[in-house]
LUMVOKE-838542 format. One line per 10 residues: number of its first residue (from 1); for each residue x, y, z of N, C-alpha, C, O. Coordinates in pm, 1 decimal, padded with zeros to 6 digits. Layout:
N
NUM	X:Y:Z:X:Y:Z:X:Y:Z:X:Y:Z | ...
This chain:
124
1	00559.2:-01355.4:00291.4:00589.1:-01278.1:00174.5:00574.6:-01130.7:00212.2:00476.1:-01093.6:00276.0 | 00669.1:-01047.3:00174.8:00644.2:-00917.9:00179.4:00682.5:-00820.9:00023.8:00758.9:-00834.9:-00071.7 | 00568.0:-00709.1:00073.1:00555.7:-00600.7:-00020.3:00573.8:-00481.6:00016.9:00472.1:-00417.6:00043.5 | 00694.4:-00420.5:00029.4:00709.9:-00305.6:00092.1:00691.9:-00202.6:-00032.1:00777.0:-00205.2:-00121.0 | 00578.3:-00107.9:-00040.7:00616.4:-00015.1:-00178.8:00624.1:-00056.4:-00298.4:00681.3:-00000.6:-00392.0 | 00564.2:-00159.8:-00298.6:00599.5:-00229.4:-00505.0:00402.3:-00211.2:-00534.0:00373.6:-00143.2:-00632.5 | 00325.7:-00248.3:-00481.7:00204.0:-00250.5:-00542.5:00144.0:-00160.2:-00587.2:00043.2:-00182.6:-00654.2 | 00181.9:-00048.9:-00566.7:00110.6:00114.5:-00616.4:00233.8:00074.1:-00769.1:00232.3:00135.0:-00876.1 | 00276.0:00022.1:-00752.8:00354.7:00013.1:-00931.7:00340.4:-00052.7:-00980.7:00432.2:-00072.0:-01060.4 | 00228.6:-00147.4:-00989.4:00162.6:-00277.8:-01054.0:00029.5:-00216.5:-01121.0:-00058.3:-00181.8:-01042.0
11	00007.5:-00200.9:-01249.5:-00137.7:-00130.7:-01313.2:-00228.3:-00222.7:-01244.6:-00339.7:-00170.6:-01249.9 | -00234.7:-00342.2:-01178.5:-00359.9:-00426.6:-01159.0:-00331.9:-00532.3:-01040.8:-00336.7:-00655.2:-01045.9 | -00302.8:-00451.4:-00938.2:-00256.5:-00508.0:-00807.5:-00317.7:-00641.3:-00768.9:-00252.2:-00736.9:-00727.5 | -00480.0:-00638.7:-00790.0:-00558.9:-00771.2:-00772.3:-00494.2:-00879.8:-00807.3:-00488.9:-00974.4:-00728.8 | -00415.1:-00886.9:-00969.1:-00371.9:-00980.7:-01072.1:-00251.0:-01040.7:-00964.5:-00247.1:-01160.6:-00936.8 | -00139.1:-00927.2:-00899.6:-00089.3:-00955.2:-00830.0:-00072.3:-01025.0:-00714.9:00018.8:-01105.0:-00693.9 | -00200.2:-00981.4:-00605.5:-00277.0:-01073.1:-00494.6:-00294.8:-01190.0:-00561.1:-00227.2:-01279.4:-00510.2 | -00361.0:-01226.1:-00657.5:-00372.8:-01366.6:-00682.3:-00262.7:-01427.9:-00705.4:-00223.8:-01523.8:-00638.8 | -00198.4:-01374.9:-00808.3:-00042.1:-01467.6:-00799.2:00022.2:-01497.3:-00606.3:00036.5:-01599.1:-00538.6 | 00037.8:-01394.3:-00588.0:00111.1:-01430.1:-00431.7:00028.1:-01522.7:-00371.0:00072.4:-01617.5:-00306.0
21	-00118.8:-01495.6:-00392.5:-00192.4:-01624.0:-00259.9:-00152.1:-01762.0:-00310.2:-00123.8:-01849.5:-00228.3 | -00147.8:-01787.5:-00452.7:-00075.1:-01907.9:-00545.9:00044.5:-01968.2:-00469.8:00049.7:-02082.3:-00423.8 | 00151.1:-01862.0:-00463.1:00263.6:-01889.8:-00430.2:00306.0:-01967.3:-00234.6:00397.0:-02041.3:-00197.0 | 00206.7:-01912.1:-00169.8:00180.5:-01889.0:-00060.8:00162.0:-02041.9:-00035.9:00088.9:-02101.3:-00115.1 | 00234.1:-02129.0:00090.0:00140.6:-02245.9:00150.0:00027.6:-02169.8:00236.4:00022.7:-02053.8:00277.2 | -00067.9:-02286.3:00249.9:-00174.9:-02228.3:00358.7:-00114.5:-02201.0:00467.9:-00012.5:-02258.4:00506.1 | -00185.3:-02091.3:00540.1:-00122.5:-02003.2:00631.3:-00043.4:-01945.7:00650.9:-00001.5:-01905.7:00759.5 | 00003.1:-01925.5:00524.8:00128.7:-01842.3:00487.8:00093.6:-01708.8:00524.8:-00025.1:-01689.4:00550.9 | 00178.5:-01606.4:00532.7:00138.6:-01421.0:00535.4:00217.6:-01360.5:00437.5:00333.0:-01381.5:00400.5 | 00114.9:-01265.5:00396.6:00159.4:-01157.3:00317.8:00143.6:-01008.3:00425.6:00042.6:-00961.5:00478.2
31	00255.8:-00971.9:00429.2:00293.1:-00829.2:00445.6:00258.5:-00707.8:00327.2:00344.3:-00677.5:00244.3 | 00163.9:-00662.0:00328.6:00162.6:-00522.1:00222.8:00190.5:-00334.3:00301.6:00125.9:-00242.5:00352.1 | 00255.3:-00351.6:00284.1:00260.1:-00181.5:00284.0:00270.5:-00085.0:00184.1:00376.9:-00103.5:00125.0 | 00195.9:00029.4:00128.4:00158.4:00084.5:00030.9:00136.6:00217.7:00087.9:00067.1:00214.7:00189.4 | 00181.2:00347.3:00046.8:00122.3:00470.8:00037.6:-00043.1:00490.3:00009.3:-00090.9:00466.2:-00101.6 | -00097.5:00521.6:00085.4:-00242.0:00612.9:00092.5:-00224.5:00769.4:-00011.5:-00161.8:00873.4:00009.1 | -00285.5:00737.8:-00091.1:-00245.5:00836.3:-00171.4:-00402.5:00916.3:-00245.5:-00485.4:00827.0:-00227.7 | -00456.2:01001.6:-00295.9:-00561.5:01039.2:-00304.2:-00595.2:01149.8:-00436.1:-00695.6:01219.8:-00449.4 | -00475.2:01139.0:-00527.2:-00325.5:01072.5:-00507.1:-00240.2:01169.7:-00401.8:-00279.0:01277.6:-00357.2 | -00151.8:01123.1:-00382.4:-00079.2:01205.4:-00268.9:00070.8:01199.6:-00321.0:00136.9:01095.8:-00323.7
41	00119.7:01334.5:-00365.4:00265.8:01323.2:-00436.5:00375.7:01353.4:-00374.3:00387.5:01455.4:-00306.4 | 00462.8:01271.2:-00390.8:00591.6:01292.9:-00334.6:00645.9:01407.1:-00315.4:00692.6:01432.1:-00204.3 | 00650.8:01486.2:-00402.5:00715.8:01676.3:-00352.2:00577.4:01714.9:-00326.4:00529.4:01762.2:-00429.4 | 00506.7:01713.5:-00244.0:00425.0:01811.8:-00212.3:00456.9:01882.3:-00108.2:00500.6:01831.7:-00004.9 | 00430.7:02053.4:-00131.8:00525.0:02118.2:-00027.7:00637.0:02163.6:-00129.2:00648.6:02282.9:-00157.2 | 00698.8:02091.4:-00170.4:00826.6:02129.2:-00233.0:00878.6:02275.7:-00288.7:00788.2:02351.6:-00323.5 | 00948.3:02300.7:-00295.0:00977.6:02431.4:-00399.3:00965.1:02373.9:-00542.4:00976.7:02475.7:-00610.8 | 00953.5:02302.8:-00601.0:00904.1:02273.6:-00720.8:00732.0:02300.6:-00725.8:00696.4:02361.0:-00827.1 | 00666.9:02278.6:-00668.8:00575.5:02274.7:-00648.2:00500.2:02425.4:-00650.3:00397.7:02459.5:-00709.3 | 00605.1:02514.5:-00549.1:00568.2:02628.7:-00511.3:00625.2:02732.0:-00632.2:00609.2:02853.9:-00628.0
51	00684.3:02670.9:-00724.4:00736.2:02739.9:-00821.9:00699.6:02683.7:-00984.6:00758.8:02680.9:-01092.5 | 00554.7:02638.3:-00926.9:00480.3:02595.7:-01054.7:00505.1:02464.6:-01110.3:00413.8:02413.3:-01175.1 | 00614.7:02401.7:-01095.3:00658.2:02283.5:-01140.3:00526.6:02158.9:-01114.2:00418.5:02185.3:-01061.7 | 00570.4:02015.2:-01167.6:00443.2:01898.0:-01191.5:00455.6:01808.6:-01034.2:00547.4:01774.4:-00959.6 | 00343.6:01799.0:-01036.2:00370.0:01684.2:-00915.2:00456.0:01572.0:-00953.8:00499.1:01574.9:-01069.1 | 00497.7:01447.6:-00858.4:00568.6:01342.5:-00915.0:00516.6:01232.4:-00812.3:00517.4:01202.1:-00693.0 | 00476.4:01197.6:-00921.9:00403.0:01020.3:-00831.6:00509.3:00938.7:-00797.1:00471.8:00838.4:-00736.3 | 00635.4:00946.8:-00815.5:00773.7:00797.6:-00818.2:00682.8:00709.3:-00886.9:00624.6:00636.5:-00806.5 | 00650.5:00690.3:-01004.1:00592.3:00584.9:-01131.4:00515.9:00526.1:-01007.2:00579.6:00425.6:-00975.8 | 00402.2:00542.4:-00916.0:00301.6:00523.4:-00911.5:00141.8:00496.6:-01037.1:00109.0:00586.9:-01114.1
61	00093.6:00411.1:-01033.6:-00001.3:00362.8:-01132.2:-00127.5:00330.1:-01102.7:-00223.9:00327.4:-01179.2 | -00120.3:00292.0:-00927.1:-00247.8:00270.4:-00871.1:-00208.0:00328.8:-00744.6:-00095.8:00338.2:-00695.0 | -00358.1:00378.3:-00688.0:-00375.7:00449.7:-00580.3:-00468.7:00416.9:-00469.9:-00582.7:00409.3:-00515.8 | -00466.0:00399.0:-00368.9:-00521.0:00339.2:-00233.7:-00590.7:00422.5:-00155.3:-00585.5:00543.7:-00175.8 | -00657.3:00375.3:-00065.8:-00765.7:00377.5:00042.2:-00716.3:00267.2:00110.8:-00632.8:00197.8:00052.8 | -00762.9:00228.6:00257.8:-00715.6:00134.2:00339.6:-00856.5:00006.8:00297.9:-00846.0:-00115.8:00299.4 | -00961.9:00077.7:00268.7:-01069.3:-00006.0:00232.2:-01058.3:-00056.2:00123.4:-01065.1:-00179.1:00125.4 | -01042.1:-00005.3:00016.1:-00984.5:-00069.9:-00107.2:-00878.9:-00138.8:-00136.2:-00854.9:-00187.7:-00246.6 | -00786.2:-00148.5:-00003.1:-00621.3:-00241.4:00015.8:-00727.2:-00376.1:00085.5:-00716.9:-00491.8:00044.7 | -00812.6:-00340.2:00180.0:-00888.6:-00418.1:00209.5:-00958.4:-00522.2:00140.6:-00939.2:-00635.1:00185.8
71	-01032.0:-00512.1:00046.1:-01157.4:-00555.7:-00038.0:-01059.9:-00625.5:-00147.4:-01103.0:-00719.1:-00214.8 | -00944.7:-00583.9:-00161.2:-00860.8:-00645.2:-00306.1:-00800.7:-00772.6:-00184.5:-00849.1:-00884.7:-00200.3 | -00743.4:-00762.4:-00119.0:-00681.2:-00898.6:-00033.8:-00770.6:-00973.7:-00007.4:-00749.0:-01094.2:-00020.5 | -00899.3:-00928.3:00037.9:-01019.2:-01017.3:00051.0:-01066.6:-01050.1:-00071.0:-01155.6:-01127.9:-00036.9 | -01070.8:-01046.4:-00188.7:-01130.3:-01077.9:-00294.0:-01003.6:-01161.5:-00351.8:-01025.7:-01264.9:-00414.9 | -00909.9:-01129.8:-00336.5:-00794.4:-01211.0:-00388.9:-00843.2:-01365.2:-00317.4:-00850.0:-01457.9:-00398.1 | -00869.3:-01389.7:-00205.6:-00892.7:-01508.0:-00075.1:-00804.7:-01466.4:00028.8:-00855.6:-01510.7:00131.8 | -00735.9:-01426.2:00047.9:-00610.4:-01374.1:00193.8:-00745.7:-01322.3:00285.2:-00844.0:-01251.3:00263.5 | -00690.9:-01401.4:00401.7:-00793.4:-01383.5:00525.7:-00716.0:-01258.2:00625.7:-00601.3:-01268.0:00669.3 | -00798.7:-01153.4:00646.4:-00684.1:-01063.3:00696.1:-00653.0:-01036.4:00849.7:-00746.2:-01031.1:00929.9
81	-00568.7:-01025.7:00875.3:-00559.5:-01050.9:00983.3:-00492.4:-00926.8:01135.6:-00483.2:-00929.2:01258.3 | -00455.9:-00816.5:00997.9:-00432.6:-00693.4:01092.1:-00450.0:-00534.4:00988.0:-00423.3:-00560.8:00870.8 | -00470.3:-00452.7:00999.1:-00455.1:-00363.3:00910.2:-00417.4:-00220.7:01025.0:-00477.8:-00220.1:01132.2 | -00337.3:-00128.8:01000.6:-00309.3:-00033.2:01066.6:-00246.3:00091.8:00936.1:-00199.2:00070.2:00824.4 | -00269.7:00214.0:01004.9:-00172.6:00326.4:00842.7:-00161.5:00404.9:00980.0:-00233.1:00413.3:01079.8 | -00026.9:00464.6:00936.7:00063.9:00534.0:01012.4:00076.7:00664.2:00893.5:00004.3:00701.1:00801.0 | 00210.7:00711.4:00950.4:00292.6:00849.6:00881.8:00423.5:00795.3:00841.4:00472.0:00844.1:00739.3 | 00475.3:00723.3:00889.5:00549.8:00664.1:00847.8:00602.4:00497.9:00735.4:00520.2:00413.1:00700.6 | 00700.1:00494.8:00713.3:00717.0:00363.8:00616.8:00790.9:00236.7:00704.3:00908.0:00273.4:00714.2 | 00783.8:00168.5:00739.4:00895.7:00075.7:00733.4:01070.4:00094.3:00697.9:01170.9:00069.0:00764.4
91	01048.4:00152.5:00556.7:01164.8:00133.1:00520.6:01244.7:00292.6:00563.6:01212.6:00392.6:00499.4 | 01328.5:00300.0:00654.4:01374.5:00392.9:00694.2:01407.4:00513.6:00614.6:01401.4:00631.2:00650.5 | 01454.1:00449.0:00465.5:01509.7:00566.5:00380.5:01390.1:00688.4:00334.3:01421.9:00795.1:00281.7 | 01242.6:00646.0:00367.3:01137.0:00659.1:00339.5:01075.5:00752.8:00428.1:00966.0:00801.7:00400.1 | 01142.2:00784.1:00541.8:01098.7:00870.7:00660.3:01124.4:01042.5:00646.9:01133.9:01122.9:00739.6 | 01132.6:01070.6:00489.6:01188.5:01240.5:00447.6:00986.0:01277.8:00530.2:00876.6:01230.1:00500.0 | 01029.0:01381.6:00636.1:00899.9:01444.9:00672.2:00826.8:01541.1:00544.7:00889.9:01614.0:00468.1 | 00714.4:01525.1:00544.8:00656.3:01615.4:00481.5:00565.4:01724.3:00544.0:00494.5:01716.9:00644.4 | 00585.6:01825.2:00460.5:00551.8:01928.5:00565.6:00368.3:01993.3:00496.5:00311.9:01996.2:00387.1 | 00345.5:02022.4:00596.1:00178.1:02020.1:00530.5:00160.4:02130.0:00467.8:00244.7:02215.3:00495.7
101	00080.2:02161.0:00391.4:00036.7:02202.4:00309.7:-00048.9:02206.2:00239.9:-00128.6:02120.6:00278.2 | -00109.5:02287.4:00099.7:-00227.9:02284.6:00031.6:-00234.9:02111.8:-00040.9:-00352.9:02080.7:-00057.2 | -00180.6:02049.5:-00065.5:-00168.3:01894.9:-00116.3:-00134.4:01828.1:-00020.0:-00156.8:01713.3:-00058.2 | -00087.6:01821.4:00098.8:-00114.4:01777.0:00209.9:-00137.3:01827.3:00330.7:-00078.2:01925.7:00375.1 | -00256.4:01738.8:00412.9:-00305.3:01799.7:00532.8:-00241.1:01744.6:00663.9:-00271.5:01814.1:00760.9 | -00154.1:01629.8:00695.5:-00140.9:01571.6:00769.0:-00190.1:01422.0:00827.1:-00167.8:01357.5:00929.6 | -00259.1:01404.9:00721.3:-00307.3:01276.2:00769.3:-00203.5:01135.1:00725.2:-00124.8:01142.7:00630.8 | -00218.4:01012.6:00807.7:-00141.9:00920.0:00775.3:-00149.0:00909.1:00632.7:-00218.4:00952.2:00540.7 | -00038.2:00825.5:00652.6:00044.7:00839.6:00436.3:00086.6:00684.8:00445.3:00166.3:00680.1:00351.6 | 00083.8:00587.1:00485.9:00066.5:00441.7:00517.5:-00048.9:00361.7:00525.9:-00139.1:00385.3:00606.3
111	-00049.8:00273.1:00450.5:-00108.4:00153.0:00531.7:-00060.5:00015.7:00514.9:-00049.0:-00045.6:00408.7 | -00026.7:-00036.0:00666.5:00000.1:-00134.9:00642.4:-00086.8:-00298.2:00670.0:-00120.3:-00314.9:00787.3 | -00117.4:-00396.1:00586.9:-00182.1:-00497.7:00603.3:-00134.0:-00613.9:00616.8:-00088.2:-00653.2:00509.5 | -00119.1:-00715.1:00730.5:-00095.9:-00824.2:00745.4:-00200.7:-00924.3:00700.3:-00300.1:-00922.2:00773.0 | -00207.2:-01031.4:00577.5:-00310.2:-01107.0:00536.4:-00255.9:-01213.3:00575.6:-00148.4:-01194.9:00632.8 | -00308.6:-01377.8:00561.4:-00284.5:-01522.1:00563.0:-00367.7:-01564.7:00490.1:-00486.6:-01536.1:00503.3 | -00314.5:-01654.4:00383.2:-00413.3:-01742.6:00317.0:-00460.4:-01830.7:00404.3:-00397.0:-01881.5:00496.7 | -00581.7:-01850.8:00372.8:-00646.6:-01975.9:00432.8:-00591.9:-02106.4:00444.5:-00518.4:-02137.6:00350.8 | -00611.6:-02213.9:00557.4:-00510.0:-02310.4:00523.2:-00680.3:-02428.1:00491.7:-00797.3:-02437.5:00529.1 | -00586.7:-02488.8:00405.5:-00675.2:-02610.3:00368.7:-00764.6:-02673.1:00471.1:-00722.9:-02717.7:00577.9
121	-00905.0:-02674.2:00428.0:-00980.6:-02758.9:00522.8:-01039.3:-02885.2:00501.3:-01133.0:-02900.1:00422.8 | -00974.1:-03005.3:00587.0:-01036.0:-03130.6:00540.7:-01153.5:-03159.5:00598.6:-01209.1:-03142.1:00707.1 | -01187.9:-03238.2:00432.3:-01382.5:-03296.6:00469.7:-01401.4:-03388.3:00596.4:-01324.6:-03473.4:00641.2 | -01489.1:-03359.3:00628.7:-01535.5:-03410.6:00768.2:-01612.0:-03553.5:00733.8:-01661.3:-03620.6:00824.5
């Protein structure tokens, strides 16, 4: 299963993890990738920005840490099995550079997590 960019738009991402581990056979994987955000807005830098204008989340609703992408897959049950955050997205259209600034410093703006549900264990 993959989540490229949809879970920062879910008010209650957990609710979500549980549905997918549902859906999931054992040993199935979930792919999550999600913006690190603090919050961290899309025009930052921008001339909107620099000309007083509002930040813009893209209908963002929840906001991440790699530890807190962490602790929700583990509390969901997904056993995890890789976690890495980059600067970049996956999804190519997603690669507009941002240029640093007072709302951003340069640090990775990704993270991505490979989980697996647990697979069934028979009684001994």
């Amino acid at each position: 299963m993959l989540s490229s960019h949809t879970i920062e738009h879910i008010p209650r991402p957990e609710n979500a993890l549980a549905d997918w581990l549902v859906l999931l056979k054992p040993g199935g994987l979930l792919f999550v990738e999600a913006p690190l955000e603090n919050p961290h807005p899309l025009n930052c830098g921008s001339k909107v920005l620099e000309e007083g204008g509002d930040v813009y989340y893209g209908g963002h609703v929840s906001f991440f840490s790699p530890a807190h992408l962490i602790k929700m897959t583990e509390n969901a049950g997904f056993e995890l099995l890789r976690i890495e955050t980059c600067m970049g997205p996956v999804n190519p259209i997603l690669e507009e550079p941002t240029p640093i600034s007072a709302a951003f410093s340069g640090q990775d703006r990704i993270c991505k997590l490979l989980c697996r549900k647990p697979t069934s264990k028979l009684p001994s």
